[in-house]
KEZA-539083 format. One record per atom (N, C-alpha, C): residue number from 1; x negated, y negated, z negated; atom name. Coordinates in steps of 0.001 Angstrom, whole numbers. Atoms other than C-alpha are relative to their C-alpha. Layout:
% KEZA-539083
<NUM <X Y Z> "CA">
...
% end
This chain:
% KEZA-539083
<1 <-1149 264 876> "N">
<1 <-101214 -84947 -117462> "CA">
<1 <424 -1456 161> "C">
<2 <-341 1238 158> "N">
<2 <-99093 -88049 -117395> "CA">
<2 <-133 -758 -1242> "C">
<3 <622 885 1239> "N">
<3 <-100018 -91186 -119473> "CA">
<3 <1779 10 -674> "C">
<4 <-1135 478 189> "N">
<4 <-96147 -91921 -119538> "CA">
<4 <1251 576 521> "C">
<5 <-878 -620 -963> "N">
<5 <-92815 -90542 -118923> "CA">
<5 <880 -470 1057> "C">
<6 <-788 382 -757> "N">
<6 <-90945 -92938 -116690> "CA">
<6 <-1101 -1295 -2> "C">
<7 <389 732 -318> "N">
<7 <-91831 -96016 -115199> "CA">
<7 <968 -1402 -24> "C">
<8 <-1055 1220 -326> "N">
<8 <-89450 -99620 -114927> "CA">
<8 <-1041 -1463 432> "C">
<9 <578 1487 -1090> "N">
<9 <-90250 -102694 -112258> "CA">
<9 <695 -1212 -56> "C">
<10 <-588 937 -213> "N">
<10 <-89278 -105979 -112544> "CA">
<10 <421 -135 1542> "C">
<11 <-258 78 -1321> "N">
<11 <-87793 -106823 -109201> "CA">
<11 <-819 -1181 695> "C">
<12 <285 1268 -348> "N">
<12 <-88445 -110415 -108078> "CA">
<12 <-1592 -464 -137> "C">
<13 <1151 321 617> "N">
<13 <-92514 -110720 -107834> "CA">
<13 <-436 1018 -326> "C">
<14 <918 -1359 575> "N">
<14 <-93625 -107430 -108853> "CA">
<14 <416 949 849> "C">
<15 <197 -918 -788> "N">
<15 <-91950 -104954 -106648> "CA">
<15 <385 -483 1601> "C">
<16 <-279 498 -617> "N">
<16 <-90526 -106728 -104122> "CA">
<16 <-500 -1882 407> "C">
<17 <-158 1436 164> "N">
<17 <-91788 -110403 -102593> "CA">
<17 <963 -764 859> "C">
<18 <-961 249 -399> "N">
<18 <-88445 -112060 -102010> "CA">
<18 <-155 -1680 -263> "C">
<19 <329 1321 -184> "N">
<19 <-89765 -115568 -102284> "CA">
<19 <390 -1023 1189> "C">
<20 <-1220 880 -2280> "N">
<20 <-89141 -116376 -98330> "CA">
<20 <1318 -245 -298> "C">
<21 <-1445 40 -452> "N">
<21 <-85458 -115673 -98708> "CA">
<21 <763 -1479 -1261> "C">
<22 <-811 661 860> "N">
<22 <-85236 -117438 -102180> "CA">
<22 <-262 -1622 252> "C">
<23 <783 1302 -581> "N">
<23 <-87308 -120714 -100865> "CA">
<23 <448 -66 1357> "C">
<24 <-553 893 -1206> "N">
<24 <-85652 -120851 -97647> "CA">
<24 <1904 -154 -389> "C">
<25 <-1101 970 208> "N">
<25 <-82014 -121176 -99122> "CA">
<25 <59 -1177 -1052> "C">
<26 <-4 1121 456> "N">
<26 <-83434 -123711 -101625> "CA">
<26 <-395 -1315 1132> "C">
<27 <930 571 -937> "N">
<27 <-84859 -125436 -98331> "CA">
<27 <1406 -558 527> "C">
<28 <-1120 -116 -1138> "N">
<28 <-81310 -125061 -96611> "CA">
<28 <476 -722 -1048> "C">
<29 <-711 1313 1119> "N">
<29 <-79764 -127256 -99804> "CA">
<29 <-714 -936 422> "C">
<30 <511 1429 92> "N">
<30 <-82119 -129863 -99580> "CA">
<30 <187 -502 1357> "C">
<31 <-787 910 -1366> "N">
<31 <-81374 -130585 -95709> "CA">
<31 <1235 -295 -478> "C">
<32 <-999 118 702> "N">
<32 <-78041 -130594 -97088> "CA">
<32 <153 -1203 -398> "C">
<33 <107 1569 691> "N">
<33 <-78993 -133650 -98999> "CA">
<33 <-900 -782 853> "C">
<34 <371 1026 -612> "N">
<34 <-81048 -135253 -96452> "CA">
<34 <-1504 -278 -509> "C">
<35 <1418 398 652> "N">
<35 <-84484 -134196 -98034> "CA">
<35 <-896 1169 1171> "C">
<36 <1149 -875 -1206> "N">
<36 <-87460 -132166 -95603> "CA">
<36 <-77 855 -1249> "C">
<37 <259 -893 425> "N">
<37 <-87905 -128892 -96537> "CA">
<37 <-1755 411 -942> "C">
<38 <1035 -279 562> "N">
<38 <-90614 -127742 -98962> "CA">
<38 <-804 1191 170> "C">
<39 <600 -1445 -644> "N">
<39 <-93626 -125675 -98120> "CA">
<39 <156 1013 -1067> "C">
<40 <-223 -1267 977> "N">
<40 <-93197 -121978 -99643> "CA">
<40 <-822 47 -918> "C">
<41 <1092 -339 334> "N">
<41 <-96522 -122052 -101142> "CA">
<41 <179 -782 -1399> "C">
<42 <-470 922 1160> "N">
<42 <-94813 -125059 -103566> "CA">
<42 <1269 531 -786> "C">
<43 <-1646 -117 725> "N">
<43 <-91215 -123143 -104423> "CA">
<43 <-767 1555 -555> "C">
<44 <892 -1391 552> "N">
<44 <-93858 -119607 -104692> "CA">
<44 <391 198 -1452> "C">
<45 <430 -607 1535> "N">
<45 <-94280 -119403 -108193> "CA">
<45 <912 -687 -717> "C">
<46 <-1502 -116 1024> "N">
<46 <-91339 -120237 -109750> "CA">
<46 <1001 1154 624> "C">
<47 <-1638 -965 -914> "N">
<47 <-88988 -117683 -107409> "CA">
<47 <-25 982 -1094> "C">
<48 <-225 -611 889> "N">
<48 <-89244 -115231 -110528> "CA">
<48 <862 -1052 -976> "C">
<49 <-1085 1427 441> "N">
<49 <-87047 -118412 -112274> "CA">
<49 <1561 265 717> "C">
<50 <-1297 453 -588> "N">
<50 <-84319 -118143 -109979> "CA">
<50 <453 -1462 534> "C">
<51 <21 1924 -101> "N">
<51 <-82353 -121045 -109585> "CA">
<51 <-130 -946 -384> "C">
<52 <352 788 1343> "N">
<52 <-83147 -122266 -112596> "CA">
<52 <-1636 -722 943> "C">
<53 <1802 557 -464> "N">
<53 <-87047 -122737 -111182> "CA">
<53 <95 -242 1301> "C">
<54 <-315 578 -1405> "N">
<54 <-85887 -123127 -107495> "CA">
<54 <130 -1394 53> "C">
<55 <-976 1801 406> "N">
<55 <-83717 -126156 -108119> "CA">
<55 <-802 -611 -560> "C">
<56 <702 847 656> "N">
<56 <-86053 -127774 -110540> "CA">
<56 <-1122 -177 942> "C">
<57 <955 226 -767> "N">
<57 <-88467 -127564 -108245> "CA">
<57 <-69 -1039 1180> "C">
<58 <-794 663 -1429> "N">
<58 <-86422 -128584 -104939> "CA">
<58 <661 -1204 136> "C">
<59 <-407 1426 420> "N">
<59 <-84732 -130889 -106492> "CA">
<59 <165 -901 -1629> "C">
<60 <873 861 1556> "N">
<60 <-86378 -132149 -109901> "CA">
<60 <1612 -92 -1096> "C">
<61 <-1376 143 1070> "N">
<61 <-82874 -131080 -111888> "CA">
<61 <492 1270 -979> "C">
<62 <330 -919 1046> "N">
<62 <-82718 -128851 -114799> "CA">
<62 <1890 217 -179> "C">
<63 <-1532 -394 236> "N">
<63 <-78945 -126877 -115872> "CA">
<63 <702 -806 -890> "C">
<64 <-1193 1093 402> "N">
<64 <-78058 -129760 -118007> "CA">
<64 <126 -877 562> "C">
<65 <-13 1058 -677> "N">
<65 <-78284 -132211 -115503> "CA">
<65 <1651 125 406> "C">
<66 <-697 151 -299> "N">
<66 <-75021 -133442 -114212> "CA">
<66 <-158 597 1791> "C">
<67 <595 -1160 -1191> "N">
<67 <-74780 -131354 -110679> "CA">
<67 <-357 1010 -55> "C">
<68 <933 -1560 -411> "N">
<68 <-76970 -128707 -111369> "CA">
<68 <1257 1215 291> "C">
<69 <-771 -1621 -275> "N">
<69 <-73706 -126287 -111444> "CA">
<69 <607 53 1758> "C">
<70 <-425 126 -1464> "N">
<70 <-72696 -127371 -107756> "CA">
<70 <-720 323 1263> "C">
<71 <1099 -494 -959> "N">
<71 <-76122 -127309 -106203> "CA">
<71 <-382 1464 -465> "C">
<72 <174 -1252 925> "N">
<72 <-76554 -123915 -108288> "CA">
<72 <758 758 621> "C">
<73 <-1066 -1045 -1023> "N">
<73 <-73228 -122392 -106560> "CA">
<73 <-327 -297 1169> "C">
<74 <-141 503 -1720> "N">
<74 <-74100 -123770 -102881> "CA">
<74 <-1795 1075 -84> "C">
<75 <860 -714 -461> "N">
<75 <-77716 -122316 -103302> "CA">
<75 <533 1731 -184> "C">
<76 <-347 -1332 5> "N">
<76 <-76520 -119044 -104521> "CA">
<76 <678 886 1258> "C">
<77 <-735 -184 -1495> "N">
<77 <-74079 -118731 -101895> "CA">
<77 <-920 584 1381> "C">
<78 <373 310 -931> "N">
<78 <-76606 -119730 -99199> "CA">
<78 <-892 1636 -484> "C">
<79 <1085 -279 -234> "N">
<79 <-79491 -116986 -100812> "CA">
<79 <1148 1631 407> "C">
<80 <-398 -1029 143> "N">
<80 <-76403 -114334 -100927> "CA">
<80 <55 672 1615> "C">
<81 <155 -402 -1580> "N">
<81 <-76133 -114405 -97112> "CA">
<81 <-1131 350 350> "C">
<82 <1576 68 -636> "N">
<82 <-79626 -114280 -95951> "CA">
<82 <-671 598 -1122> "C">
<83 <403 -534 573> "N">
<83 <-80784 -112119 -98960> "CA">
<83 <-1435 961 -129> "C">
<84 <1528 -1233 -194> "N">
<84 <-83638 -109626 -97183> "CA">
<84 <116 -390 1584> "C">
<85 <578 154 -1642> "N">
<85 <-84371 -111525 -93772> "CA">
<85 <-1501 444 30> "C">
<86 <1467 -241 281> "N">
<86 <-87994 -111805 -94861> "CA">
<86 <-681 234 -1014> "C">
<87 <181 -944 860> "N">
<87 <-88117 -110133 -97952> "CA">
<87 <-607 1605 114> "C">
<88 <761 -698 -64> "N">
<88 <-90544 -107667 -98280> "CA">
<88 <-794 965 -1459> "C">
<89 <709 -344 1237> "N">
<89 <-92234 -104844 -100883> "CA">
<89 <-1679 -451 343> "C">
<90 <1594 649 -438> "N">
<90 <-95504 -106113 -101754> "CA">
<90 <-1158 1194 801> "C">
<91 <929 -1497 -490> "N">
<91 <-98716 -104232 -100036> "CA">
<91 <-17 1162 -1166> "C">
<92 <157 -1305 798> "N">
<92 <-98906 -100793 -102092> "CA">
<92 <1193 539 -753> "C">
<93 <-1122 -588 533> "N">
<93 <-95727 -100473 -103443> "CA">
<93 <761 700 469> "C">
<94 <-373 -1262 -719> "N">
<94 <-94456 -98152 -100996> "CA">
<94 <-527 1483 -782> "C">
<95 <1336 -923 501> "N">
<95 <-97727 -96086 -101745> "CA">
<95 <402 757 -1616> "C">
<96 <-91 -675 1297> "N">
<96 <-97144 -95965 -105958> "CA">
<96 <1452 399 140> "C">
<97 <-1670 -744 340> "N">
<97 <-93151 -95324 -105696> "CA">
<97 <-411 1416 751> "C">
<98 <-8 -972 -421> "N">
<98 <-94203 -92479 -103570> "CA">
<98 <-938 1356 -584> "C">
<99 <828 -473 1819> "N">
<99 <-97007 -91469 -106255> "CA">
<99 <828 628 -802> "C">
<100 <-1152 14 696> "N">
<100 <-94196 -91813 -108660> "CA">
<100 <438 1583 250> "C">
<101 <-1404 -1092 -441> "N">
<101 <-91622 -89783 -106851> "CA">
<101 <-608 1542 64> "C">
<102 <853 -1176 68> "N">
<102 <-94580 -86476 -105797> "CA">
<102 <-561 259 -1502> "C">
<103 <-19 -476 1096> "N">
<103 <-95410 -86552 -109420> "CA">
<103 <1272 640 -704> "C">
<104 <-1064 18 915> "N">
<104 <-91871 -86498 -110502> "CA">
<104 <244 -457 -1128> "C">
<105 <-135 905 980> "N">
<105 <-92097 -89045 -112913> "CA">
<105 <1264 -1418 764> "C">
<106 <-1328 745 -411> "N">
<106 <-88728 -91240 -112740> "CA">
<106 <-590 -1062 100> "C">
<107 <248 974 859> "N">
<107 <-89024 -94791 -112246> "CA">
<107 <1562 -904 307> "C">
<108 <-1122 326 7> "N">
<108 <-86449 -97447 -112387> "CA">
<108 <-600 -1847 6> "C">
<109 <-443 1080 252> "N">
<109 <-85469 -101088 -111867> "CA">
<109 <566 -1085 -790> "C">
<110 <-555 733 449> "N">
<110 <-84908 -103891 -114200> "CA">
<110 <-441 -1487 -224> "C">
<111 <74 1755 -83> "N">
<111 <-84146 -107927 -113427> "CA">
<111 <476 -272 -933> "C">
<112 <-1401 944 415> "N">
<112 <-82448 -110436 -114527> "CA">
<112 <844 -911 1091> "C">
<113 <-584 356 -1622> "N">
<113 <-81191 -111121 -110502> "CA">
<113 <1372 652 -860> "C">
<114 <-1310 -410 421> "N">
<114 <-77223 -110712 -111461> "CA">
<114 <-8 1044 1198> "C">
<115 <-341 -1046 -966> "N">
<115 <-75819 -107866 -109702> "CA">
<115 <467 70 979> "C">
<116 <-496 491 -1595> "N">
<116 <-74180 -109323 -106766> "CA">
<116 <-1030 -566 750> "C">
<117 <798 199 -815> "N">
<117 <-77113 -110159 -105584> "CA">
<117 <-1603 1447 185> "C">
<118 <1001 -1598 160> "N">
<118 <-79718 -106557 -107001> "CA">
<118 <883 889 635> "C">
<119 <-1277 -1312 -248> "N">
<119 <-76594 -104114 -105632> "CA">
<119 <-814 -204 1880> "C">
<120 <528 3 -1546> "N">
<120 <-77336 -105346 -101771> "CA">
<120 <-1285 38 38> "C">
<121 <1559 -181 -527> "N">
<121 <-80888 -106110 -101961> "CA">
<121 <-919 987 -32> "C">
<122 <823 -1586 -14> "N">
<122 <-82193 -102837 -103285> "CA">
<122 <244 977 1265> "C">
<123 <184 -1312 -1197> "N">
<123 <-80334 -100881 -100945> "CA">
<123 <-513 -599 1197> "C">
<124 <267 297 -1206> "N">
<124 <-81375 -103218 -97881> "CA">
<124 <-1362 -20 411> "C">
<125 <1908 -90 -85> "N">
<125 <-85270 -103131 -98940> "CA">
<125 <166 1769 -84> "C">
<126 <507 -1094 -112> "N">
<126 <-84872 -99260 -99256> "CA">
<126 <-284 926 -1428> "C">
<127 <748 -729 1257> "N">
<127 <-85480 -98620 -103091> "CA">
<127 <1360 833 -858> "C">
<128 <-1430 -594 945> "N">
<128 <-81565 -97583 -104643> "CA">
<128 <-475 1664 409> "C">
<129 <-575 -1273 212> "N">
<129 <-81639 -93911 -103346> "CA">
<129 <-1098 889 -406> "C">
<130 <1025 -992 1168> "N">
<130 <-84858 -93153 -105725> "CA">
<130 <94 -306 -1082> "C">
<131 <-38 727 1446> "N">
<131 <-84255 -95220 -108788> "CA">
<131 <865 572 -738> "C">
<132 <-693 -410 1578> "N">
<132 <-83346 -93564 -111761> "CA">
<132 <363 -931 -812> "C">
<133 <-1067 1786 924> "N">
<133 <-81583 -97167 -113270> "CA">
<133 <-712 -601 1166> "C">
<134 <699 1307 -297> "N">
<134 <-81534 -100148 -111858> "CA">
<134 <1850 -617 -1187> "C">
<135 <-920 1005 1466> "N">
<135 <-80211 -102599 -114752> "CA">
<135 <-157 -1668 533> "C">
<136 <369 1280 -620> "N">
<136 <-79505 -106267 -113277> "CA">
<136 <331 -846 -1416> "C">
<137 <-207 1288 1111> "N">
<137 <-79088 -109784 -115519> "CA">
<137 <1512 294 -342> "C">
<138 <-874 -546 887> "N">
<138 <-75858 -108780 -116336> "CA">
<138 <834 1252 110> "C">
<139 <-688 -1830 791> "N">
<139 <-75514 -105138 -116959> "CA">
<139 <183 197 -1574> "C">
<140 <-311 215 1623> "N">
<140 <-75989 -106019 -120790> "CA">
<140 <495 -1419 -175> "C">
<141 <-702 1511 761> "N">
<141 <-74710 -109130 -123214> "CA">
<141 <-1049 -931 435> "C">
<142 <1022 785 287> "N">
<142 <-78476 -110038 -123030> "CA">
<142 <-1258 290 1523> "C">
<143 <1123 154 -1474> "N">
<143 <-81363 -110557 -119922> "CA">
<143 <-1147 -214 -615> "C">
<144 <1422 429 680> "N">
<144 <-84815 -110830 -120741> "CA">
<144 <-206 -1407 -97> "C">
<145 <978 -1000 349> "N">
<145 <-87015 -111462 -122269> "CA">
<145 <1113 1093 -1490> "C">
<146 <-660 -1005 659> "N">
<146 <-84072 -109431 -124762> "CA">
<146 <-891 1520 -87> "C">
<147 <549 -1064 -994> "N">
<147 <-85431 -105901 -124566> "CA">
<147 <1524 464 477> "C">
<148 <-1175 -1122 5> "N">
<148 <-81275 -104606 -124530> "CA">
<148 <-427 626 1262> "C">
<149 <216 -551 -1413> "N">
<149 <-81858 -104050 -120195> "CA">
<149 <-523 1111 -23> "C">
<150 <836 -977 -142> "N">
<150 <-85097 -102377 -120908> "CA">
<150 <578 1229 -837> "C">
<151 <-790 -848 440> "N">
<151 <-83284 -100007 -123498> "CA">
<151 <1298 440 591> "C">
<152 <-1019 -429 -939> "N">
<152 <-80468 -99554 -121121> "CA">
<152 <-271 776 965> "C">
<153 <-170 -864 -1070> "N">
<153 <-82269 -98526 -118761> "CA">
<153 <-778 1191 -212> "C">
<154 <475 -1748 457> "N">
<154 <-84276 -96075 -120312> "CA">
<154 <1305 1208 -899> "C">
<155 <-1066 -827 903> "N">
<155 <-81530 -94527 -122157> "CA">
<155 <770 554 1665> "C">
<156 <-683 -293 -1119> "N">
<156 <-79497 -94216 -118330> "CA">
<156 <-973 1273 552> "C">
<157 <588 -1378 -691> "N">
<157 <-82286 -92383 -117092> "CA">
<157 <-888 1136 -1007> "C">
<158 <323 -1247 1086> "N">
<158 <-82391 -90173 -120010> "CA">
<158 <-1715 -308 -626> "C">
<159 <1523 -218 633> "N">
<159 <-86025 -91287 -121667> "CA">
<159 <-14 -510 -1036> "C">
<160 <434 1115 1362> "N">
<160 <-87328 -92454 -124770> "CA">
<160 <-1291 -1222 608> "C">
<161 <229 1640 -366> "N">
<161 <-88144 -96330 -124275> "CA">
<161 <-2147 95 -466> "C">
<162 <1327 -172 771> "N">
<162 <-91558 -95685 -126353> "CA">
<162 <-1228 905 574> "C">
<163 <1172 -814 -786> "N">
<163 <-93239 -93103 -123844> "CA">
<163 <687 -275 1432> "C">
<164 <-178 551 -1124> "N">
<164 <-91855 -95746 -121082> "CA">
<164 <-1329 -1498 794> "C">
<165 <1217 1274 -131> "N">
<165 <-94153 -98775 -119238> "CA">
<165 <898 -801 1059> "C">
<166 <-267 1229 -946> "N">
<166 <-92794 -101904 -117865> "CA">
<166 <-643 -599 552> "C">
<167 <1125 405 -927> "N">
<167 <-94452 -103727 -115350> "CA">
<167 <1023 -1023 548> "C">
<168 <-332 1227 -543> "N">
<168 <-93775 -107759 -114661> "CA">
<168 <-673 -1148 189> "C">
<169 <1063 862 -235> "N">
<169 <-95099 -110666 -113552> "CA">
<169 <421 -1311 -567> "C">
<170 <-604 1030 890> "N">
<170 <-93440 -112955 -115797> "CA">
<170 <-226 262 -1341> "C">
<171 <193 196 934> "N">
<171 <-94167 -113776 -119240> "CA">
<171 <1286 966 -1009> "C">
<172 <-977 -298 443> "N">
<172 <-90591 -112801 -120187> "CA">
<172 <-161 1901 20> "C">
<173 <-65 -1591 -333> "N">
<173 <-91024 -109379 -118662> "CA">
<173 <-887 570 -1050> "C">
<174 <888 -900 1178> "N">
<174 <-93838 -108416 -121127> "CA">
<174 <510 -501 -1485> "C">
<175 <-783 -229 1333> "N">
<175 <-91884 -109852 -124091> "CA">
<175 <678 1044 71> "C">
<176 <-989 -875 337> "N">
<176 <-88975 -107742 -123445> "CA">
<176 <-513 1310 -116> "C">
<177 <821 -1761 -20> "N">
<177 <-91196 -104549 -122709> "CA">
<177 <-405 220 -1479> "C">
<178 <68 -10 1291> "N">
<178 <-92755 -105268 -125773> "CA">
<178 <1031 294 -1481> "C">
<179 <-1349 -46 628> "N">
<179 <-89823 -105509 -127585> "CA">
<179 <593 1217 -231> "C">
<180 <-889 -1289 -943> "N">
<180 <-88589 -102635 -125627> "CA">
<180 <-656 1397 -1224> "C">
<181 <1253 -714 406> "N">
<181 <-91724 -100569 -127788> "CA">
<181 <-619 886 1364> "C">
<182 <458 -502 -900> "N">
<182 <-92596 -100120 -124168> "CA">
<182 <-1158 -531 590> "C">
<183 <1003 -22 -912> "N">
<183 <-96182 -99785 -122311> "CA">
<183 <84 -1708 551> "C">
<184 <-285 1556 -882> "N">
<184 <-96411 -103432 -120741> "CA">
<184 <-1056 -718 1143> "C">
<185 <933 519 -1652> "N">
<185 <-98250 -104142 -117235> "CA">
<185 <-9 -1138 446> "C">
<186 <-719 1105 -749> "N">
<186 <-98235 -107788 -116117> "CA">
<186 <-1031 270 1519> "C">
<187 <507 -176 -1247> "N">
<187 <-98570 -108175 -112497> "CA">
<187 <-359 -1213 545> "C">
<188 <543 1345 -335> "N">
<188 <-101110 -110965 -112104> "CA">
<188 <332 -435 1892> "C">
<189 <-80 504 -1335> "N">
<189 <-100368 -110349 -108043> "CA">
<189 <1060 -830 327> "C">
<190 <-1175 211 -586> "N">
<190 <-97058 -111765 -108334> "CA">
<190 <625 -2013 -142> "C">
<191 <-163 1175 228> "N">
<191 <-95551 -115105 -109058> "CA">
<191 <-238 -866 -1064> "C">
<192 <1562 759 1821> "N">
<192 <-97026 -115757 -112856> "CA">
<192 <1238 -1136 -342> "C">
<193 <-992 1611 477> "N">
<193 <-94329 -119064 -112860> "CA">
<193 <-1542 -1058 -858> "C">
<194 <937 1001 -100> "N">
<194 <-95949 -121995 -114047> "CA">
<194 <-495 -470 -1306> "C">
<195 <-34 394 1380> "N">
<195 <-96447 -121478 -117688> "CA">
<195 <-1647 80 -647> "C">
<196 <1240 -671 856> "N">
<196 <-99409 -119441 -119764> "CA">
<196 <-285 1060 1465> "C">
<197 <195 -846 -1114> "N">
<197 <-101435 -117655 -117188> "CA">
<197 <-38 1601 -596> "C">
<198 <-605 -1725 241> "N">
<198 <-101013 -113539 -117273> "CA">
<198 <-671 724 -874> "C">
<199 <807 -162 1207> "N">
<199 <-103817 -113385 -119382> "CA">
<199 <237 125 -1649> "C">
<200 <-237 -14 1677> "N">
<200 <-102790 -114319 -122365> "CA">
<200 <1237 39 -329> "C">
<201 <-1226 -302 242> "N">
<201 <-99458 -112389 -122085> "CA">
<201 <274 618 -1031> "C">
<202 <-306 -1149 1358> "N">
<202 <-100234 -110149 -124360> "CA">
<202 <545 1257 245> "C">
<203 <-304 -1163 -617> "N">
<203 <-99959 -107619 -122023> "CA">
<203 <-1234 1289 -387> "C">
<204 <456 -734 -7> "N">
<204 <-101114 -104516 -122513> "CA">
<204 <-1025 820 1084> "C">
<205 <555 27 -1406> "N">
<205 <-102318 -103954 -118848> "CA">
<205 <189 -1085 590> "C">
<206 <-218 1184 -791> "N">
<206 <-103227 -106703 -116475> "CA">
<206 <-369 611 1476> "C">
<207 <712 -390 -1074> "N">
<207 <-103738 -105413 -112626> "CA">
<207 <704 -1383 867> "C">
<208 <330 1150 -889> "N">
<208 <-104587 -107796 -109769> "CA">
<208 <785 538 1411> "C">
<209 <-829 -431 -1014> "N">
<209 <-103010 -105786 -106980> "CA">
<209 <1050 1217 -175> "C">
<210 <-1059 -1455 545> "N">
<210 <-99807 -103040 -106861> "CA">
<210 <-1048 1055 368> "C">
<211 <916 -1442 -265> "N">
<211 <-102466 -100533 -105584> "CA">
<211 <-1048 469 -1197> "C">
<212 <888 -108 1396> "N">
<212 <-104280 -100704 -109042> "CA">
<212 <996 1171 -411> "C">
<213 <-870 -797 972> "N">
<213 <-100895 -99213 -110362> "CA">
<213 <-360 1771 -99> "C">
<214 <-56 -1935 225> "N">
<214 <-101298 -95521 -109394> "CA">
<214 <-881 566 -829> "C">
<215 <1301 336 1143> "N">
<215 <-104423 -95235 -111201> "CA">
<215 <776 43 -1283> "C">
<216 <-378 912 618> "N">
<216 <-103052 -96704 -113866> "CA">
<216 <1366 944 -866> "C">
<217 <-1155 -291 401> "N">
<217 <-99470 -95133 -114219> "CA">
<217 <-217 1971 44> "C">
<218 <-331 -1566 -378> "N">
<218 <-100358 -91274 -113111> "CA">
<218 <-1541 452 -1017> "C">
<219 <890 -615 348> "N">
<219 <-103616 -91094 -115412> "CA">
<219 <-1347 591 1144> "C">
<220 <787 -159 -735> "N">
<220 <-105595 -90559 -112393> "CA">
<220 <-1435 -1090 346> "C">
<221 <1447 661 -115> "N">
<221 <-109544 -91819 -111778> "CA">
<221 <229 -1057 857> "C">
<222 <-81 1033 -1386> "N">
<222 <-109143 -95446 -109602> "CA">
<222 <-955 552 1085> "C">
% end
């Protein structure tokens, strides 16, 4: 029997690691300005941030800074081209969506990546023509940690939010789940950002790799 009736993935860090693409057009700004590129391993764990945590990183300047909206449109720009060069789903996440899908338990997508940038990248990694929702940063008024998304997107793919489980690797992501009165997974494999470690999210589940998930999501023995 299933633990749960649907499933929802943060994108950025949990099902997908799109870190390369988002750390090499923060890389491609800073030549720009005449600064050496930063190793990935340093822009890593903020790329669930966006440009918000890119930029601050790349170039030590937060959205009220004077600039930030210029270098903010030039990186965007730069990550919209080059989006899934070396973007990749993490190891096992092939494996549980395909779990998923032979059970027939729905699952679904929800960021806070705006939609001009979730519309191409899903379909170019391969995941749009199984996802029962995908809800980006602005499909509602509100983005996480809000839950509205997570209630959007369970309501799209017909479920009740309350016998749903979110799964993120951001702090935010298990507020909104929470919120959501949904199941809440953090995904210590993923980018964590640089706050409270995943531990003390207040998550309801903590797994260390996506191959924990099936286990996990289908009621089945690890």
């Amino acid at each position: 029997m299933h633990t749960y009736d649907g499933v929802f993935f943060d994108l950025d860090g949990t099902l997908a690691d799109t870190a390369p693409d988002l750390a090499a057009a923060a890389n491609r700004l800073r030549v720009d300005h005449g600064q050496p590129p930063l190793p990935l391993d340093q822009l890593r764990p903020v790329a669930s941030a966006g440009a918000r945590g890119l930029l601050g990183v790349a170039f030590g300047i937060t959205p009220e800074d004077d600039g930030y909206a210029v270098l903010r449109d030039t990186f965007l720009d730069y990550y919209e081209s080059a989006l899934a060069v070396d973007t990749r789903l993490f190891d096992g996440i092939p494996d549980v969506l395909e779990a998923l899908q032979a059970a027939g338990m729905p699952w679904g997508i929800v960021t806070n990546k705006n939609s001009r940038f979730t519309e191409p990248l899903v379909t170019q990694i391969g995941l749009r023509q199984h996802a029962a929702a995908i809800v980006s940063g602005d499909t509602t008024p509100h983005a996480k940690p809000h839950p509205a998304p997570l209630l959007h997107a369970a309501a799209a793919a017909g479920l009740d939010a309350a016998r749903c489980v979110y799964i993120g690797d951001d702090l935010r992501d298990i507020q909104a789940g929470r919120a959501a009165g949904m199941t809440t997974i953090a995904a210590a494999y993923g980018y964590c950002g640089d706050g409270l470690p995943a531990a003390m999210w207040q998550a309801d589940h903590i797994v260390q790799s996506a191959r924990e998930l099936t286990a996990l999501l289908l009621g089945q023995s690890a």
